[in-house]
BALOBA-1460 file (C-alpha; in Angstrom, 3 decimals):
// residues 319
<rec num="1" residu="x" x="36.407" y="-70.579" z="-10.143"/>
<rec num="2" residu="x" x="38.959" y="-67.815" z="-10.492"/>
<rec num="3" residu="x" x="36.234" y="-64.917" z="-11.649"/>
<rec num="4" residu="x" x="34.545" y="-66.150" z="-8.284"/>
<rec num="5" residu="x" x="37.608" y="-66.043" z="-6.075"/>
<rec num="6" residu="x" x="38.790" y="-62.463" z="-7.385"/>
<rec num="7" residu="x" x="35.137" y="-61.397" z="-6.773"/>
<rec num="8" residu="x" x="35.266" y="-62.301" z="-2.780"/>
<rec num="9" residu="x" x="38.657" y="-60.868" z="-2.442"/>
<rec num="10" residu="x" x="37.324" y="-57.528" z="-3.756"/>
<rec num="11" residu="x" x="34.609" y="-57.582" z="-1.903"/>
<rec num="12" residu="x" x="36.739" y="-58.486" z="1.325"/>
<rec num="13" residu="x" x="38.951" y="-55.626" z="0.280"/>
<rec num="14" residu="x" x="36.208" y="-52.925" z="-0.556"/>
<rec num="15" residu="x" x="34.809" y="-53.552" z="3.242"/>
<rec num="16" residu="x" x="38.187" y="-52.699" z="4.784"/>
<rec num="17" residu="x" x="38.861" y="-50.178" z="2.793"/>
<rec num="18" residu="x" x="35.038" y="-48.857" z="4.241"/>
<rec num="19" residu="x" x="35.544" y="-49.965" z="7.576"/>
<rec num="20" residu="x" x="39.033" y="-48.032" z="7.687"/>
<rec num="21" residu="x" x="37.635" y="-44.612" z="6.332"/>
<rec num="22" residu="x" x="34.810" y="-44.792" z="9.205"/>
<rec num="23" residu="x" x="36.831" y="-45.496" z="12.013"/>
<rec num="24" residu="x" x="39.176" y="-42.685" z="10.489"/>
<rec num="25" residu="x" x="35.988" y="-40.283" z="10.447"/>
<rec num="26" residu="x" x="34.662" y="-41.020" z="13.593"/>
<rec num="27" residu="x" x="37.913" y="-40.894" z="15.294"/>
<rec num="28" residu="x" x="38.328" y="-37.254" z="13.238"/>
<rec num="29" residu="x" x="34.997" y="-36.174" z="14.443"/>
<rec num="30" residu="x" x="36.311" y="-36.986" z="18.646"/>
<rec num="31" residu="x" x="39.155" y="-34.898" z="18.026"/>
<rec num="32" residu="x" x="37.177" y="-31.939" z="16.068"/>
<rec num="33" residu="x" x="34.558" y="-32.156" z="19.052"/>
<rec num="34" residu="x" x="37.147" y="-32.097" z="21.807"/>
<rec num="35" residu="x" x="38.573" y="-28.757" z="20.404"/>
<rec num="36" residu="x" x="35.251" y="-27.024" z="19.507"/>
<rec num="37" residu="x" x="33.135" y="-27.687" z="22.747"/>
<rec num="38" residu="x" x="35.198" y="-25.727" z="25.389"/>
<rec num="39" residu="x" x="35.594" y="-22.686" z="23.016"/>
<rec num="40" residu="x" x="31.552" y="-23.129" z="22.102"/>
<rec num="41" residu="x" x="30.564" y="-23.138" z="25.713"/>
<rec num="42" residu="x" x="33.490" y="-20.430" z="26.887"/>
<rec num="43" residu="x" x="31.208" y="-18.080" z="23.631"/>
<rec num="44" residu="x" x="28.225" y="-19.095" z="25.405"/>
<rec num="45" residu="x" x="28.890" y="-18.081" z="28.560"/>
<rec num="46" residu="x" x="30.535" y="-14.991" z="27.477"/>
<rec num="47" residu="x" x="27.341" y="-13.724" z="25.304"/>
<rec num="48" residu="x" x="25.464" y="-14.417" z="28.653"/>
<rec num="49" residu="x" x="27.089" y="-12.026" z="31.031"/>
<rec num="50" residu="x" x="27.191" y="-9.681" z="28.154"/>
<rec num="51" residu="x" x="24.171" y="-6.417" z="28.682"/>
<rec num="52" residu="x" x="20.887" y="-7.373" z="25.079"/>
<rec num="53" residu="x" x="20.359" y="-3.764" z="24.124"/>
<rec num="54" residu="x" x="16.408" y="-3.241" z="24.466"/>
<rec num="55" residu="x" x="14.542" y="-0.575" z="22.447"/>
<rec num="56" residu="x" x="13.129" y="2.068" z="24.720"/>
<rec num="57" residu="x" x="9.016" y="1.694" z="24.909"/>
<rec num="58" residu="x" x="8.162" y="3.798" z="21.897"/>
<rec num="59" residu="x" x="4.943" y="6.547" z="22.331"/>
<rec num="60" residu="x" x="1.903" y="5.840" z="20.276"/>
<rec num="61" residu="x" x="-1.295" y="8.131" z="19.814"/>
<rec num="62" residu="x" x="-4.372" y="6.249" z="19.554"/>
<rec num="63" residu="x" x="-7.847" y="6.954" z="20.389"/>
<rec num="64" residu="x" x="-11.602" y="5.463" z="20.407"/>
<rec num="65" residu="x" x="-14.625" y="7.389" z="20.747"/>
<rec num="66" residu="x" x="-18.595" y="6.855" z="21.203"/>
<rec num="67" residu="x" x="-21.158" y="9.113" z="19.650"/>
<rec num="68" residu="x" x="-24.735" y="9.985" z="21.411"/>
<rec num="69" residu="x" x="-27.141" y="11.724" z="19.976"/>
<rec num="70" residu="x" x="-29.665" y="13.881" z="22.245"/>
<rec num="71" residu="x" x="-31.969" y="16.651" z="22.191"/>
<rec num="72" residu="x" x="-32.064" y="20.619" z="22.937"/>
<rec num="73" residu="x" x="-35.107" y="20.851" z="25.953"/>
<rec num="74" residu="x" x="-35.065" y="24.482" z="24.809"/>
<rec num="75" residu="x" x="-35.392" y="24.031" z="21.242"/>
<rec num="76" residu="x" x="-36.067" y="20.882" z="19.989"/>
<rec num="77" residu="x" x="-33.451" y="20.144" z="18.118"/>
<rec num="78" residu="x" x="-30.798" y="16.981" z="18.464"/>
<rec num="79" residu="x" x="-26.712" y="17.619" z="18.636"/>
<rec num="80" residu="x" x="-24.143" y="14.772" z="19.095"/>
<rec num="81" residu="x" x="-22.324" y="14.353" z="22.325"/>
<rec num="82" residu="x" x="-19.216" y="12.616" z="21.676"/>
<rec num="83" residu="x" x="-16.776" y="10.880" z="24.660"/>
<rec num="84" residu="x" x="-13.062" y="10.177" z="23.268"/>
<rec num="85" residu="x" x="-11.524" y="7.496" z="24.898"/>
<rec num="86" residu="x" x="-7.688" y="8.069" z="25.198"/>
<rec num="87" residu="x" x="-6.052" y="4.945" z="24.461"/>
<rec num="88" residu="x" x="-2.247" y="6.229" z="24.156"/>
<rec num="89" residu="x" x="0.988" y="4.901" z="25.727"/>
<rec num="90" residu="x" x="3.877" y="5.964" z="26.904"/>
<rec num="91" residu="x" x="2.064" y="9.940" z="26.629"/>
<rec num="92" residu="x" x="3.036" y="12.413" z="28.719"/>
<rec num="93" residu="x" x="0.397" y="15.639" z="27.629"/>
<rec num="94" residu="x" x="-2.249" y="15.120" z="25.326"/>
<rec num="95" residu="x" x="-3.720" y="17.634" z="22.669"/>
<rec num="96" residu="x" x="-6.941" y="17.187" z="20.747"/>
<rec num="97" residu="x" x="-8.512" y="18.385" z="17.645"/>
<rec num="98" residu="x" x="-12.297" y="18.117" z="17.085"/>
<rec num="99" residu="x" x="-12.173" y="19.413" z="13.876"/>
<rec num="100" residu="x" x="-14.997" y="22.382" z="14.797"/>
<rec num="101" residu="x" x="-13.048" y="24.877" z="15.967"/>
<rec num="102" residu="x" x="-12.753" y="23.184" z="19.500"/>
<rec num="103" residu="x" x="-9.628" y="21.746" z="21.259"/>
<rec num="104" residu="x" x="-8.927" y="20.261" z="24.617"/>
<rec num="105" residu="x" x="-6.197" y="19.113" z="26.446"/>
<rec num="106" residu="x" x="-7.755" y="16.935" z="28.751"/>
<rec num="107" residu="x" x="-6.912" y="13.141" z="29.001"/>
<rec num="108" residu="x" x="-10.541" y="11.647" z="27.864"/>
<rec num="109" residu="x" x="-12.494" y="14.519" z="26.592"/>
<rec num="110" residu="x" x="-16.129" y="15.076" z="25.416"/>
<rec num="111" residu="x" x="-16.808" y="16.967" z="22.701"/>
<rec num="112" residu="x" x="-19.780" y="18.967" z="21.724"/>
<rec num="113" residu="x" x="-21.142" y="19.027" z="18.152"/>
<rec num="114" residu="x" x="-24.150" y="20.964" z="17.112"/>
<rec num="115" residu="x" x="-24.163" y="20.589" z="13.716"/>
<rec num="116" residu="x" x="-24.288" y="17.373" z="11.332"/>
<rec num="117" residu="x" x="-21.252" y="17.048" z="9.380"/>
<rec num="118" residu="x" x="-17.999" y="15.567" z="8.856"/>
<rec num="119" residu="x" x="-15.294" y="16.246" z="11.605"/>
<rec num="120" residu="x" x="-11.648" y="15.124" z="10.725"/>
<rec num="121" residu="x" x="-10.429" y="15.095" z="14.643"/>
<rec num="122" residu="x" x="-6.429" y="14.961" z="15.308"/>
<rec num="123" residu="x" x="-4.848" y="13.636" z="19.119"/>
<rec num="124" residu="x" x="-1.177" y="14.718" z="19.226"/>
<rec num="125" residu="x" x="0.328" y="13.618" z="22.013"/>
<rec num="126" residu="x" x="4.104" y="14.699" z="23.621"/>
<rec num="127" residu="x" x="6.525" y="11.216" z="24.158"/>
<rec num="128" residu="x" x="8.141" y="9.954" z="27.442"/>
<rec num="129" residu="x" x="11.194" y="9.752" z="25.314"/>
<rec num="130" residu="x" x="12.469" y="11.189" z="21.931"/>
<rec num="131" residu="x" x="12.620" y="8.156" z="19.423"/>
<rec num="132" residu="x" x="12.386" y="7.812" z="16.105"/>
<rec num="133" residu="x" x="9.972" y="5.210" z="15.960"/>
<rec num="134" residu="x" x="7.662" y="7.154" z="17.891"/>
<rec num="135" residu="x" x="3.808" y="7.450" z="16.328"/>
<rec num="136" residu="x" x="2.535" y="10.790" z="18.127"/>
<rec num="137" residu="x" x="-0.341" y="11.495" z="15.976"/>
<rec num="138" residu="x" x="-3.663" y="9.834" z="15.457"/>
<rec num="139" residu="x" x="-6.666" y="10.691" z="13.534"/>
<rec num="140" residu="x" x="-10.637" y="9.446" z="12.934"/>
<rec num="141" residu="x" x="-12.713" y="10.918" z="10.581"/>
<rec num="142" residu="x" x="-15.846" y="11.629" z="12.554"/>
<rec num="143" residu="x" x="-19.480" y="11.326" z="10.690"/>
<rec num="144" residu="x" x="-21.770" y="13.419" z="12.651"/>
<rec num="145" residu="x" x="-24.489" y="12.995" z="9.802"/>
<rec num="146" residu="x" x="-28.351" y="11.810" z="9.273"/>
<rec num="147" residu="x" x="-28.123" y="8.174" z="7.183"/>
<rec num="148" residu="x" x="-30.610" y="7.532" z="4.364"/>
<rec num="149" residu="x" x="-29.474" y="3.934" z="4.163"/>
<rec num="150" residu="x" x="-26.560" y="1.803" z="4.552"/>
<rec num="151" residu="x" x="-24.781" y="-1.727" z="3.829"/>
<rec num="152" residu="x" x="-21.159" y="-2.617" z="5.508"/>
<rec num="153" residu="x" x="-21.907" y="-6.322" z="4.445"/>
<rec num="154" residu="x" x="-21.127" y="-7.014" z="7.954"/>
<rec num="155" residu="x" x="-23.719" y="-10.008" z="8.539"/>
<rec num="156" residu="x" x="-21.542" y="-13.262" z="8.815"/>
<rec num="157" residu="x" x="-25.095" y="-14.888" z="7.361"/>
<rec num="158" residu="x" x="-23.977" y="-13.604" z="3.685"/>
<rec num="159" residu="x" x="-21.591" y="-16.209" z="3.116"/>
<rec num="160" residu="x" x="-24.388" y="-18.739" z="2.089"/>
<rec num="161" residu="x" x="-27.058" y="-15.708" z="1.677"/>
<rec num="162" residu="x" x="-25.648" y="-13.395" z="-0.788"/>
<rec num="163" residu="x" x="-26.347" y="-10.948" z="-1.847"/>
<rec num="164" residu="x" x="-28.590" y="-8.754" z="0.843"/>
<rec num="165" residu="x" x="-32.525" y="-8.761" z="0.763"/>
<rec num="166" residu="x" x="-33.333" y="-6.493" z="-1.741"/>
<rec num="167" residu="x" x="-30.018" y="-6.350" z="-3.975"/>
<rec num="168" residu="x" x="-29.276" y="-7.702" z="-7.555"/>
<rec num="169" residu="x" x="-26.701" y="-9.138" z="-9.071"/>
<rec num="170" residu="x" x="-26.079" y="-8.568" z="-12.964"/>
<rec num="171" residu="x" x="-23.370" y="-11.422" z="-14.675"/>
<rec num="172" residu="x" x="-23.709" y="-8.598" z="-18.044"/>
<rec num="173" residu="x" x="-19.993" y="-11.160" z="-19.555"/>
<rec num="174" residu="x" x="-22.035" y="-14.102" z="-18.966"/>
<rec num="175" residu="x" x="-19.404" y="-16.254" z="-17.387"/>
<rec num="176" residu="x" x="-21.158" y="-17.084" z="-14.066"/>
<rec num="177" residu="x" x="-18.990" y="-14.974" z="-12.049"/>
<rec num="178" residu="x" x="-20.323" y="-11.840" z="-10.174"/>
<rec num="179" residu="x" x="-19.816" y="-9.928" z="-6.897"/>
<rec num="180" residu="x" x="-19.804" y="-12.256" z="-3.634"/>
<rec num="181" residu="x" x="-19.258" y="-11.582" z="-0.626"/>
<rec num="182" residu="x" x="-16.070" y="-12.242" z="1.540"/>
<rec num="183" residu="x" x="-14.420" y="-11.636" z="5.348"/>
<rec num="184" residu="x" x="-11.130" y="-11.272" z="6.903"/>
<rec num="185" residu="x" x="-9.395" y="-9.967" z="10.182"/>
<rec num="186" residu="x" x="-8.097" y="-5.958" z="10.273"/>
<rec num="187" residu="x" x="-5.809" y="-4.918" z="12.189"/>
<rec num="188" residu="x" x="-8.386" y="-4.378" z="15.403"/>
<rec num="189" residu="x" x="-11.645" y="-6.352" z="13.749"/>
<rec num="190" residu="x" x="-13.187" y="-8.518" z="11.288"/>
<rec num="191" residu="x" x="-13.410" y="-6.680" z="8.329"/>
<rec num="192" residu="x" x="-16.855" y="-7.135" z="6.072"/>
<rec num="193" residu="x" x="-16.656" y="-6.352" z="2.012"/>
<rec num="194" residu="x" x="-17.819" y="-7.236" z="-1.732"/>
<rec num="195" residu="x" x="-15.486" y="-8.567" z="-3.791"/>
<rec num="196" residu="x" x="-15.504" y="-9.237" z="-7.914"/>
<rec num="197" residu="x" x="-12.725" y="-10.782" z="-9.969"/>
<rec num="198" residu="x" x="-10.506" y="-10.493" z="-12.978"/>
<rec num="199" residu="x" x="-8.470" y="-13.192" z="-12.536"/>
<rec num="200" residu="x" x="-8.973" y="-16.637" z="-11.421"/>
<rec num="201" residu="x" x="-6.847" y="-17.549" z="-8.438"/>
<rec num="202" residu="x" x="-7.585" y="-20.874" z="-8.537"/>
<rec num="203" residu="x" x="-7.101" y="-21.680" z="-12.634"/>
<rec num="204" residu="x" x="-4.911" y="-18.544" z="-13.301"/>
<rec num="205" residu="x" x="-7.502" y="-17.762" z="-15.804"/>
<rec num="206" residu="x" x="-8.097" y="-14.289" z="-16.948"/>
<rec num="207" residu="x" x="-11.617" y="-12.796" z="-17.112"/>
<rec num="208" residu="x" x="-13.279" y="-9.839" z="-18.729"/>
<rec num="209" residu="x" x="-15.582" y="-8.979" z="-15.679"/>
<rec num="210" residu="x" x="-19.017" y="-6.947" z="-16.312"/>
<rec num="211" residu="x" x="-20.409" y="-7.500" z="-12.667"/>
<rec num="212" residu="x" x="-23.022" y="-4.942" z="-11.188"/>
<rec num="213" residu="x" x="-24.712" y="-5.003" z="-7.777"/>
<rec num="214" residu="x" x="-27.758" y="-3.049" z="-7.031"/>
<rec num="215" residu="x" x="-28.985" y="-1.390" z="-4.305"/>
<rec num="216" residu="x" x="-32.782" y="-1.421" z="-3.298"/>
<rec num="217" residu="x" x="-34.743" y="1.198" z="-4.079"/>
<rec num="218" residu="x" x="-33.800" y="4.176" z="-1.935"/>
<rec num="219" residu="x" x="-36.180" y="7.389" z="-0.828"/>
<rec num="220" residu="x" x="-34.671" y="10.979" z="-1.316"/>
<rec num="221" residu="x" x="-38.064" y="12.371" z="-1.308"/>
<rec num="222" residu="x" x="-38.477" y="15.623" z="1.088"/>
<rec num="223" residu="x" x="-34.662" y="16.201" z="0.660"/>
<rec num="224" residu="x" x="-32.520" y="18.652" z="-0.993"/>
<rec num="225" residu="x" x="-28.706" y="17.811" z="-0.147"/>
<rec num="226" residu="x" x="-27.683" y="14.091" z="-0.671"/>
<rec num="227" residu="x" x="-24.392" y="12.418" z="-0.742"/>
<rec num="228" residu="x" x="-23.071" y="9.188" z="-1.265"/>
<rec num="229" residu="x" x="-19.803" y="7.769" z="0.679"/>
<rec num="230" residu="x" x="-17.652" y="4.298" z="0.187"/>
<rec num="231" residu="x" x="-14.663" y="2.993" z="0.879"/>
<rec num="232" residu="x" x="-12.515" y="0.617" z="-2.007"/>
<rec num="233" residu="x" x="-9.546" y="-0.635" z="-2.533"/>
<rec num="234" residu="x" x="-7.297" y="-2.890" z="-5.130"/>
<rec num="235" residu="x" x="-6.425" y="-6.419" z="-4.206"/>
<rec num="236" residu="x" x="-3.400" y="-7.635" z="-5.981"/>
<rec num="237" residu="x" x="0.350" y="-8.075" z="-4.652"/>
<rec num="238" residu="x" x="1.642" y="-6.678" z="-7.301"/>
<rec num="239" residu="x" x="1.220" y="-2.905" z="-8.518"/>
<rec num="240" residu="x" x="0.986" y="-4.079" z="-12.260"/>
<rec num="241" residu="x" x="-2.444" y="-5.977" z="-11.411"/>
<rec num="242" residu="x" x="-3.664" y="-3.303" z="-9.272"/>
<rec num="243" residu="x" x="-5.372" y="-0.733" z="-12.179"/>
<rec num="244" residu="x" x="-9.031" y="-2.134" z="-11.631"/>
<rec num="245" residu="x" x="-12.092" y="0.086" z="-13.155"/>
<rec num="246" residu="x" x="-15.357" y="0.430" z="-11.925"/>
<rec num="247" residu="x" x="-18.065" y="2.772" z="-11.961"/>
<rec num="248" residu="x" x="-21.305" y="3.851" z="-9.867"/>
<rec num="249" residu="x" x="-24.225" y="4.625" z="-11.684"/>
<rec num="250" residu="x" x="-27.917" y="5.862" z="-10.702"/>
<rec num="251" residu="x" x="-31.553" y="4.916" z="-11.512"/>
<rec num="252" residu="x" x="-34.623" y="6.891" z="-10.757"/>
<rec num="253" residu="x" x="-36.906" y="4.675" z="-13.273"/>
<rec num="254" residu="x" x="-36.023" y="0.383" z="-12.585"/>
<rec num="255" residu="x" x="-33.492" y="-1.769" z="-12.347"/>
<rec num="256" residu="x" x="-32.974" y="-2.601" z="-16.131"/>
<rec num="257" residu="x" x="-29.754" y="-2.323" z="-17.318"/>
<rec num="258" residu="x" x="-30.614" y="0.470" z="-19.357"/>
<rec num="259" residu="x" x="-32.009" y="2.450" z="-16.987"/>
<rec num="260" residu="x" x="-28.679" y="3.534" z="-15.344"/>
<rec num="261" residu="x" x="-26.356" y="5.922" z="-16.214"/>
<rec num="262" residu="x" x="-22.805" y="6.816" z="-14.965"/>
<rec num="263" residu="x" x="-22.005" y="9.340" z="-12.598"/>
<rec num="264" residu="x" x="-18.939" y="8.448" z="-11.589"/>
<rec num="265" residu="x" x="-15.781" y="6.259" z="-12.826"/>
<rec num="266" residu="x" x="-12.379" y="5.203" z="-11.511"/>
<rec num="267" residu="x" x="-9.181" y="3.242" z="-12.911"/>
<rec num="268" residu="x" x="-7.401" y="2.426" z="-9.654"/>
<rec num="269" residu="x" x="-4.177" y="3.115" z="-10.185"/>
<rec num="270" residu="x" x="-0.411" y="1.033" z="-9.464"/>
<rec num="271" residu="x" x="0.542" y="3.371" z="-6.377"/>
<rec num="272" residu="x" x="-3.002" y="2.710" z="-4.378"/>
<rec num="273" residu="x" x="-1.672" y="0.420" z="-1.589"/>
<rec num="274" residu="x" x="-2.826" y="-3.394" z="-1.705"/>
<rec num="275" residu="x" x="-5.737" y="-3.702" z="0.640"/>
<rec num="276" residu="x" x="-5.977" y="0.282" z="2.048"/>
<rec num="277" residu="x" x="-9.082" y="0.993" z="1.888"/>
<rec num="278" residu="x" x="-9.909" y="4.606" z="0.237"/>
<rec num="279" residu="x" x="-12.760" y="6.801" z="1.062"/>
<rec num="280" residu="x" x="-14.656" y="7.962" z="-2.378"/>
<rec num="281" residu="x" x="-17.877" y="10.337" z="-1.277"/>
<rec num="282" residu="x" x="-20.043" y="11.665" z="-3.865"/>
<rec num="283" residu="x" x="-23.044" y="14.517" z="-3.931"/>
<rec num="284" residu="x" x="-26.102" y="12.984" z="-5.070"/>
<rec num="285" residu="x" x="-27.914" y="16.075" z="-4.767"/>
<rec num="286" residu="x" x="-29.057" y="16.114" z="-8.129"/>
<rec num="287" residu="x" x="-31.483" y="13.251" z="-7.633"/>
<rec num="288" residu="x" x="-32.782" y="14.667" z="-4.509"/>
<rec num="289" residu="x" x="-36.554" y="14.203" z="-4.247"/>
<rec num="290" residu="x" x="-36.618" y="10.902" z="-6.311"/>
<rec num="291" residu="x" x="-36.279" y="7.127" z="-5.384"/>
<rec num="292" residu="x" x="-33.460" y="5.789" z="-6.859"/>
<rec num="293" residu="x" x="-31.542" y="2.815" z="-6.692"/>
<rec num="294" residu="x" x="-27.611" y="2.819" z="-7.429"/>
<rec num="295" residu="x" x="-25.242" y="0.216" z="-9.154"/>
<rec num="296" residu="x" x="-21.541" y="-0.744" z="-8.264"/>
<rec num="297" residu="x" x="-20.180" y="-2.033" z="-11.556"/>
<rec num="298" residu="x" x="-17.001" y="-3.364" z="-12.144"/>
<rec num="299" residu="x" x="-16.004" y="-3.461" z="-15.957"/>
<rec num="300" residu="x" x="-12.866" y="-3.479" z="-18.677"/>
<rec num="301" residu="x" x="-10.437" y="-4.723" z="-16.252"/>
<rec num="302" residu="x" x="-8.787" y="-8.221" z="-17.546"/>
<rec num="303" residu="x" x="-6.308" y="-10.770" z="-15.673"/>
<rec num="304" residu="x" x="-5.567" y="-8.466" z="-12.540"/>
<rec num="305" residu="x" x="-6.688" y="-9.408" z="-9.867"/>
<rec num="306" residu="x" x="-9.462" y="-8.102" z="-7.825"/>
<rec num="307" residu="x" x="-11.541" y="-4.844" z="-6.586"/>
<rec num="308" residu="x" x="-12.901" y="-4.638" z="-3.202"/>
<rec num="309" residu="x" x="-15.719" y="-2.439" z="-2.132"/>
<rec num="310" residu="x" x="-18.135" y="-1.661" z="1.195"/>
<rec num="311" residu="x" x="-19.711" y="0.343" z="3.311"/>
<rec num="312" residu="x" x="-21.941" y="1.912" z="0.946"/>
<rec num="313" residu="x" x="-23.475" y="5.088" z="2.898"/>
<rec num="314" residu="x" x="-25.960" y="7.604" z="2.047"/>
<rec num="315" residu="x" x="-26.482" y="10.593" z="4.036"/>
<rec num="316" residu="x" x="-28.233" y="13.938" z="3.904"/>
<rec num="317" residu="x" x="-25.958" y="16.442" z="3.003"/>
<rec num="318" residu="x" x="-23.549" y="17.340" z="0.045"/>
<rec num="319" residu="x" x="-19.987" y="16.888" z="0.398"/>
């Protein structure tokens, strides 16, 4: 009876012990609240009448353009008329490059090309306002050029029909992994590209890639000048995992492993920017006058991450 009796009285005592440190809290809490509100709403008002600094509208060159193609009555032969859209703001004068000896000032000009080739044309444009943040250039590398063939990848249909009629895939490691094909959203546009791994994402397991994709057969017969253009990049957060290899090689005779050999190899390296796509162009001229077929492969590169590849372009001309 006494163990029971000293239990109830501590209980009775723990709950207004309780009950008195709640009602002191709360009644803190009223008094902490009556001093904080009117200086809270005083700093309210105060940041209200008070003038938000706004950046000034910053200038910032950019440009489209559309390329047509027509024909000399007089001679026969075709030259490229192309219109540049002017898609700058906050400009005040405009000044264009066309990268053939040509300039204009005008707003939205069309340029005349008579030659194929490839044009690196420059807009500078003068500011409203001086500002650091200002962007005042803007450049497009213009191919004015005759295409032998060409894959961007850019059919939405490859992600359940890959790879493209008339391409191969070669797994030389073995471990069921190859190229495939993949999508995402630039800056402006869905961007289209190949892909092949050396590193699992998914497990975090490292692989020893030896992936190749093959072209179908292409015709340089009847030519003499041939190049070969692409555009790659590294993808991997981190610079470390960014030193990818892989190599192009050509075929004249089949599509046999051993029919290939290297013209041309690459280690990426740990300053190429994550997802920046690089331009690589090549002369092929050497197997002008054959059919060929050529071979992406990606090889000795172990628990990086991944290479990225497309738009692979061949066009008369050398480089």
């Amino acid at each position: 009876m006494i163990a029971i009796k000293l239990m109830r009285r501590f209980d009775f005592m723990t709950f207004l012990s309780t009950h008195k440190q709640q009602t002191n809290m709360k009644t803190l809490l009223k008094i902490i609240t009556m001093l904080t509100l009117p200086a809270l709403i005083v700093a309210m008002n105060a940041c209200s009448d008070d003038d938000i600094d706004v950046p000034a509208p910053s200038t910032q060159a950019n440009f489209d353009y559309e390329v047509e193609v027509k024909t000399n009555d007089d001679t026969g032969g075709i030259y490229y008329e192309v219109s540049f859209e002017n898609k700058s703001v906050h400009a005040v004068s405009y000044h264009w490059d066309f990268g053939n000896g040509n300039t204009s000032e005008e707003e939205h000009p069309v340029a005349i090309y008579e030659e194929d080739g490839i044009y690196e044309v420059t807009l500078t444009v003068e500011p409203e306002q001086d500002l650091h943040y200002n962007n005042l250039e803007a450049s497009e590398r213009l191919s004015l050029v005759s295409t032998i063939f060409r894959e961007r990848f850019d059919d939405p249909d490859l992600g359940e029909d890959f790879p493209p009629e008339g391409w191969l895939l070669k797994d030389l490691n073995g471990d069921g992994r190859s190229w495939y094909w993949d999508s995402s959203m630039g800056e402006e546009e869905m961007e289209y590209y190949i892909m092949s791994d050396s590193w699992d994402v998914d497990s975090g397991e490292a692989l020893e890639p030896d992936n190749w994709i093959i072209t179908p057969q292409i015709d340089l017969s009847g030519l003499e000048e041939v190049s070969l253009e692409f555009l790659v990049t590294p993808r991997a957060s981190g610079p470390e995992f960014r030193t990818e290899k892989y190599s192009v090689l050509i075929s004249t005779t089949g599509t046999a492993t051993e029919d290939f050999e290297t013209i041309y190899s690459e280690r990426l390296e740990e300053d190429m920017e994550n997802w920046v796509w690089m331009l690589r162009t090549l002369d092929l001229s050497e197997f002008a006058g054959e059919e060929i077929h050529v071979a992406l492969r990606h090889h000795d590169s172990v628990d990086l991450w991944s290479i990225v590849m497309t738009d692979i372009h061949l066009f008369v001309g050398s480089k």
